[in-house]
Structures are given as C-alpha cells and as structure tokens.
C-alpha positions in Angstrom: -3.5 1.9 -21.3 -5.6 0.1 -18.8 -2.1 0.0 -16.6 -1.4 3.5 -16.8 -5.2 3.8 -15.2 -4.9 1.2 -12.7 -1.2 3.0 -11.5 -2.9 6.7 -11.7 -5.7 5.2 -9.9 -3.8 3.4 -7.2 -1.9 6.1 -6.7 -4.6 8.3 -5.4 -6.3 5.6 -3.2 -2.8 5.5 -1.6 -2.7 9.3 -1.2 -6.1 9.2 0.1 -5.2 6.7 3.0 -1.7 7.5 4.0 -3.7 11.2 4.8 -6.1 9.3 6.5 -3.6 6.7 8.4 -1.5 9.5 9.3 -4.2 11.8 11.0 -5.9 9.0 12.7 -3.1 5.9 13.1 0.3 7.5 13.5 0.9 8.6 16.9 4.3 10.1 16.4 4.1 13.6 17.3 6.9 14.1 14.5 4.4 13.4 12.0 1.9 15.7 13.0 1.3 18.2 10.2 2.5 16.0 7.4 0.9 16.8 4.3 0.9 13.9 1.3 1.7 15.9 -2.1 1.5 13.0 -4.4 2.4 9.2 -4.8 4.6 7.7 -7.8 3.5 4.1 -8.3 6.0 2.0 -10.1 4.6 0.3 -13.6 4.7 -3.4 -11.5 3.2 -1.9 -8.2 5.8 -3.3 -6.1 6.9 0.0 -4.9 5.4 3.5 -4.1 7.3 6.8 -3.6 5.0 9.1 -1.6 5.8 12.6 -1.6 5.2 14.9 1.8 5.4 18.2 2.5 5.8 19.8 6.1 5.2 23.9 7.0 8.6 24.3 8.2 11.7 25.1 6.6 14.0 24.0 9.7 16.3 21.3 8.1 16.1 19.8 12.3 12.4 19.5 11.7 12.6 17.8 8.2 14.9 15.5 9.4 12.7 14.3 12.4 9.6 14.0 10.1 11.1 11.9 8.3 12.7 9.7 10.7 9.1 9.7 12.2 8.0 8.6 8.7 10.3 5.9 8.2 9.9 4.7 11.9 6.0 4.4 10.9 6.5 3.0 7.4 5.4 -0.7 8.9 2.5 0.4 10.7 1.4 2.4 7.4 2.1 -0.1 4.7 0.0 -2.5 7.4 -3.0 0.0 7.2 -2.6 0.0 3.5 -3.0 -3.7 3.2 -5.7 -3.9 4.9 -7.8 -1.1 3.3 -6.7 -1.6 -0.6 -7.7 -4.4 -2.4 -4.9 -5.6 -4.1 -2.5 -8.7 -4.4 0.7 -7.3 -3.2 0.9 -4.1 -0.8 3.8 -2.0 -2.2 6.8 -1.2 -0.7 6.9 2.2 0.3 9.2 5.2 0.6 8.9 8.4 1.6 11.0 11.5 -0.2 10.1 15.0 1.4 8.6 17.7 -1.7 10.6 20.5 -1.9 8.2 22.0 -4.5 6.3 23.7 -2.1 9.1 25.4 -0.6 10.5 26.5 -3.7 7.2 28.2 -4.8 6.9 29.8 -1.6 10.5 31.3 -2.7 9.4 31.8 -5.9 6.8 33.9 -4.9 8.8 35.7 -2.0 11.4 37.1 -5.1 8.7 38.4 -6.8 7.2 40.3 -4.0 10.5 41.8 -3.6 10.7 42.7 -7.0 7.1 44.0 -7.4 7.8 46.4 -4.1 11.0 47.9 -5.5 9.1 48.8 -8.3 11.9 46.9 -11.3 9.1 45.2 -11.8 
C-alpha cells in the first residue's frame, strides 16, 4: 500500500516538473506547446512513461515533437535529478496521448449527429 502511494505520488512530482522543465529548460522550439497528460511510474521506479499531448493533428508535427522530446530526454531526466529527492532518477520515455485527439473526435461525431437531428 505505502508503494502504490509513493508511485502515485512520484508520479505527479514528475508531471509537475517535466511541465515546469519544459516551459522554462527546453529550448527546442519543437517542444513548444507540449502538454504532460500523465506519467506511469514502474512498481521499482526505475522507469517512467510520461504521456504528452500536442494541439495539432499533423502526423509531421507529432513526429518532430517527439524527436524534440527524445533529443531533450538527457537534459530533462538531469533536471529531474536534481529537483526530486530520490535514490535513482528513472529512466524516462516519452509515448505521445492520443486520448485527447480521440475525444475531440468523439465529440466532433456527435455534433454531427446532434445537427442532423438522428439524434
């Protein structure tokens, strides 16, 4: 129980900063925009999967974001060491959320459906 709390809360502080190192640390004009969704902290913190989200749908954009991302990763996991206090900085990857997109789409079908009145 007290592992589950110190992943959930790890999890967050990680959020927290990678916002924070992003907006003030990364100077890669691909990443500007970058939103952090969430962060998925492996039971042994040795690795973190941090979720993003970006306002475009161009696939050309995606993919510079996240070659921006992965070109920053040392620099970020750096920051990270420095600001949390724990043993062993995970490693950490980045995997683009699609969730947001498929709300958006979500929501664009039933707009549809709502104006041609079948609904």
């Amino acid at each position: 129980m007290a592992q589950q709390y110190r992943v959930g809360r790890l999890s967050q502080e990680i959020q927290r900063e990678v916002n924070d190192i992003l907006q003030k640390r990364v100077r890669d004009p691909r990443v500007y925009g970058v939103t952090i969704t969430g962060v998925e902290v492996t039971g042994d913190l040795q690795r973190a999967k941090i979720y993003y989200s970006i306002l475009s749908d161009l696939a050309s954009d995606a993919k510079k974001t996240q070659q921006g991302l992965e070109k920053a990763t040392g620099l970020i996991r750096r920051e990270l060491g420095h600001r949390l206090s724990i043993y062993v900085t995970p490693e950490i990857v980045f995997e683009r959320d699609t969730s947001v997109q498929y709300g958006d789409h979500i929501d664009e079908l039933l707009n549809k459906l709502h104006r041609s009145g079948e609904f």
